[in-house]
N, C-alpha and C positions, 0 to 999 in steps of 0.2 A: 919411360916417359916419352910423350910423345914431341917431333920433330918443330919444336913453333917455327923453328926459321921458314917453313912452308906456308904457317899462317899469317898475317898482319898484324901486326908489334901495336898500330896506334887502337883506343877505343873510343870511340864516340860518345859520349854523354847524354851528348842529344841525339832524340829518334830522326828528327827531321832530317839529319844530315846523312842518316844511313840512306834516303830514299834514292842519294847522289851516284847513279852509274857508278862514276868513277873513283868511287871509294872502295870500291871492290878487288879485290887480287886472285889472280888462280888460282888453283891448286895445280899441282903435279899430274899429270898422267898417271904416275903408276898410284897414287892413291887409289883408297876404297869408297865407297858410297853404299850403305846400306838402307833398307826402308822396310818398317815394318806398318802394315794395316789390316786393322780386325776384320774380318769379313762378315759380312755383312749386320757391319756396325748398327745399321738406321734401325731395325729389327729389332734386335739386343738392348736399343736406348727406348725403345717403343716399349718395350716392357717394362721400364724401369731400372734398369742396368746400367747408367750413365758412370756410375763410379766404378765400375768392371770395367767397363770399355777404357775410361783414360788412364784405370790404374794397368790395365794392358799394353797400353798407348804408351806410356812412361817406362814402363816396364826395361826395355833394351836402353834406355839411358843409366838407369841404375845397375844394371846387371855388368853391361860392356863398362861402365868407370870403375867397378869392386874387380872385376875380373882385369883390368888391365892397371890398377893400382896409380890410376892418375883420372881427373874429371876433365884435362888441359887436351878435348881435342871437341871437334864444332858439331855441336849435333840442334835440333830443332821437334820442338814435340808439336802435335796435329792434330791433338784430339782422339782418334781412333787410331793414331800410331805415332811415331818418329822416322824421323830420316838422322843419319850422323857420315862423319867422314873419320878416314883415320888412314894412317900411313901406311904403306907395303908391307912391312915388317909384324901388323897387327892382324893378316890374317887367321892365323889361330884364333888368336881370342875374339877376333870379333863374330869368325864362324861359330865359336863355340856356345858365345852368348847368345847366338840367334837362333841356335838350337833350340839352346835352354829355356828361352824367354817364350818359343812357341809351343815346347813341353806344358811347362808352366801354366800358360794360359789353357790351355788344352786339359790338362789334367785338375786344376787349382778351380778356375773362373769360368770353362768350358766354353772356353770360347775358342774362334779356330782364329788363329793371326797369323797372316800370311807374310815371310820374313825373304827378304834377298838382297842379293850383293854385288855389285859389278862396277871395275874402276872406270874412273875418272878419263882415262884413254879411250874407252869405247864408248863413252858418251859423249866425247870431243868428235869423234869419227860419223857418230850420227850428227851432227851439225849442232850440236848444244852445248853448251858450259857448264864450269860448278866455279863459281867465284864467292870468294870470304871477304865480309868485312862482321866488328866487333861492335857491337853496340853497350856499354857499361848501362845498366839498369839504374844500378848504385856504384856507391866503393866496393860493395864486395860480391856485387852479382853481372856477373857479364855474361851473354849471350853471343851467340852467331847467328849472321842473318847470310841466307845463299840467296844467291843472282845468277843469271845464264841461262835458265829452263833445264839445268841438267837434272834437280830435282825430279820437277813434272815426268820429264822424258821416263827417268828409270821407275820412277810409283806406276804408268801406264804400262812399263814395258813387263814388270813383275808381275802385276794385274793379268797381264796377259800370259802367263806363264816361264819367262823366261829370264834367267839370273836367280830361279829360286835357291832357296839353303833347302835343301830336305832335311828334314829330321832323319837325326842318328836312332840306332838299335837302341843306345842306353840313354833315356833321357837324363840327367842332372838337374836339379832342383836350383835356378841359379840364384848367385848372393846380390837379394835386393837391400841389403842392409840401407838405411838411411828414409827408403820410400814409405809414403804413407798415407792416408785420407784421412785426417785428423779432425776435419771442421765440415760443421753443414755449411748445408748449400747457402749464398749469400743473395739475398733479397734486392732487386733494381731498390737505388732508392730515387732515381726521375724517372721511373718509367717504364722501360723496357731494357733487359739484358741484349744488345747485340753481338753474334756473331757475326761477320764480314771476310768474305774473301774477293780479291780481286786481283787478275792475272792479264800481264801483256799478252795479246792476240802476239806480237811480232819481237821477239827477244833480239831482232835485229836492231832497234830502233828506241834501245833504252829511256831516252830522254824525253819521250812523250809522255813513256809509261811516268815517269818519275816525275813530269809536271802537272798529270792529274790526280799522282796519288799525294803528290802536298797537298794541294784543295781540296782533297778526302781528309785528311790529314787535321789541315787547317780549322772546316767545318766543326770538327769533331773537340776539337782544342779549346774552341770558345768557352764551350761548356766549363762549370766548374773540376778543378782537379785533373782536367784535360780528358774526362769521362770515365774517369779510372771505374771497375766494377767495384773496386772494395773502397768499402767507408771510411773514411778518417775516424771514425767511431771506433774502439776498442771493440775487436771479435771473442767471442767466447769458442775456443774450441770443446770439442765432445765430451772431452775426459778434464780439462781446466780452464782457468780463468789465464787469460795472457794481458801482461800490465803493457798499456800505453805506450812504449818505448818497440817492447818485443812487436807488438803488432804495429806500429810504423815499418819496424825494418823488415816486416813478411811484404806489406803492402809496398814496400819501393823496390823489391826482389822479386816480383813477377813478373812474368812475361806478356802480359794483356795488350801488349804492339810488340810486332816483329813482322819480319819480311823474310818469307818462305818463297822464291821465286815468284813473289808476288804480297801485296798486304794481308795483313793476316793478322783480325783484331778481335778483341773479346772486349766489348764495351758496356758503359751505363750512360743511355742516354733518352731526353724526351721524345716519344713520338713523331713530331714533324719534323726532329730532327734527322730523324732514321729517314722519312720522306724525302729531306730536302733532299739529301744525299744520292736516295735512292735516285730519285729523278736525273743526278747528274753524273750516275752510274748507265744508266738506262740510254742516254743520250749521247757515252762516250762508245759503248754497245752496237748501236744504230750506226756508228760512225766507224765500224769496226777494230775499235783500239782495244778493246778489252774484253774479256770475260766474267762476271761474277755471281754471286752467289751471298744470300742473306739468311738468318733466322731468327727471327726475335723471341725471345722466352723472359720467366719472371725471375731466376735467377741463376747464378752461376757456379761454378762450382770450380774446388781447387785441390793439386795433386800437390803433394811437396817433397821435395830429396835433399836432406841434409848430410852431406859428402861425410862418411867416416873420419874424423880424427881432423876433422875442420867445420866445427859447428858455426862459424861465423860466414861461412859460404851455401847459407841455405838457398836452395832454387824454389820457386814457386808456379807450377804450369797452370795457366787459367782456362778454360772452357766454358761453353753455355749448359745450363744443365738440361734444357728440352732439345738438343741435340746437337747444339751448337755447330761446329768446324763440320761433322758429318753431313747434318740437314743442307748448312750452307754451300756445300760440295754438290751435295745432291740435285740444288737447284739450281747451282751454275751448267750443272752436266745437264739438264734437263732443259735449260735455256739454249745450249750450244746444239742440243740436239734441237728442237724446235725451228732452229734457223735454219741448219742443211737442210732440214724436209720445207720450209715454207721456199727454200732459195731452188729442191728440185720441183716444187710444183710450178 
């Protein structure tokens, strides 16, 4: 089992209050931090792959909680991968799954998923963080939201080559018991599916970040059901019918807001509302406080892991299904790049 006394005991019920710097706590130094990302995701979703890509994405959340026989440690899924943390003592298993999980997709999904691992110490060394707070979705679904930029740091720094896991001689087939893609894709019902990302330019300087992303936050809240992507309408999954009750409790057990070193939303929302937003996304940009990144599509799409031998803790990972978190990565990094060249001319 893993060490909670490392993590934060309280959980937030409400998202609003995760947005708050100082709800956050560290982690340890000699902790782990792993991140796995498809490569070259946008491609793969271009042909219609999108349930490849996030059931890849999900994949080392499933694999690393069967193989370490507990779900009790903070991981975060991204659409074309996940990031998690785990304690010193879980090296093995968490090498092994990250093997396993880019076997997997490689031999299974063919897809190539780039997996690496590097503590919590040498990402404090390069001048970044990894801090925990708990956000309770429901009673029986709790997430971790990370703060610091240590995320960003190590996704960029594996990107770049370094901290990888190689793949071993013998791949192993690992146990995703629990995962699954049960349900089509689910239809905007105002509008437009959003995906949303948006990231402090200065991790130095928490509080600003956190006073513009309430008024993102806020914006978005008005709307009915606070813009949730899934209906209060009873879903039909693939293979049955789910009564009323069951599908409440999928729909308050997603993750469609969370805070990945930054917001990170999967929304249903009108048109001008995506506008208003945008526009005061665009102005905080200008003003060098932020980074971000949009994609709008018609609907969305959902992974789910229901933990072996505790069906009442099912998880629910939400995405956009026209490319969601990848697109909107895409044109954040395409916007950040636009500005170095228009700032060297």
């Amino acid at each position: 089992m893993i060490n909670t006394n490392a993590e934060p005991h309280q959980a937030y019920d409400e998202f609003s209050l995760v947005l708050d710097p100082d709800v956050y706590e560290p982690l340890p130094d000699d902790w782990l931090i792993g991140i796995t990302d498809v490569v070259s995701s946008t491609a793969a979703i271009r042909s219609g792959r999108y349930e490849d890509v996030n059931y890849a994405g999900v994949s080392i959340i499933a694999a690393l909680g069967n193989a370490w026989g507990s779900f009790d440690f903070p991981f975060v899924f991204r659409g074309d991968g996940a990031a998690f943390a785990l304690p010193a003592n879980g090296i093995m298993a968490a090498t092994s799954a990250l093997r396993d999980v880019a076997g997997f997709a490689e031999t299974d999904l063919h897809l190539d998923l780039r997996v690496g691992l590097v503590t919590v110490g040498e990402i404090r060394a390069n001048r970044r963080d990894v801090r925990i707070a708990r956000y309770a979705a429901s009673e029986s679904a709790t997430y971790a939201m990370f703060a610091g930029g240590g995320l960003k740091w190590a996704e960029q720094q594996i990107k770049n080559g370094r901290f990888l896991v190689k793949p071993g001689r013998y791949a192993i087939k690992p146990d995703l018991t629990g995962l699954s893609c049960d349900w089509a894709p689910f239809p905007s019902q105002r509008g437009e599916i959003l995906s949303l990302l948006v990231e402090p330019r200065d991790h130095t300087r928490p509080e600003v970040f956190a006073a513009l992303a309430k008024r993102v936050l806020a914006a978005f809240d008005a709307a009915p059901r606070r813009s949730h992507p899934l209906s209060d309408r009873t879903a039909v999954a693939r293979e049955k019918q789910v009564s009323a009750k069951r599908w409440s409790e999928v729909a308050s057990n997603s993750d469609f807001r969370k805070f990945d070193d930054g917001l990170r939303l999967t929304l249903d929302c009108a048109p001008e509302q995506i506008d208003s937003v945008e526009a005061m996304l665009i102005a905080a940009r200008t003003r060098g406080e932020i980074d971000f990144g949009l994609h709008r599509q018609s609907h969305a799409l959902m992974t789910c892991l229901v933990p072996s031998g505790r069906p009442d803790s099912h998880l629910h990972f939400l995405d956009g299904m026209g490319g969601g978190y990848a697109k909107a990565a895409e044109m954040m990094e395409q916007g950040a790049l636009a500005e170095v060249l228009q700032r060297a001319l």
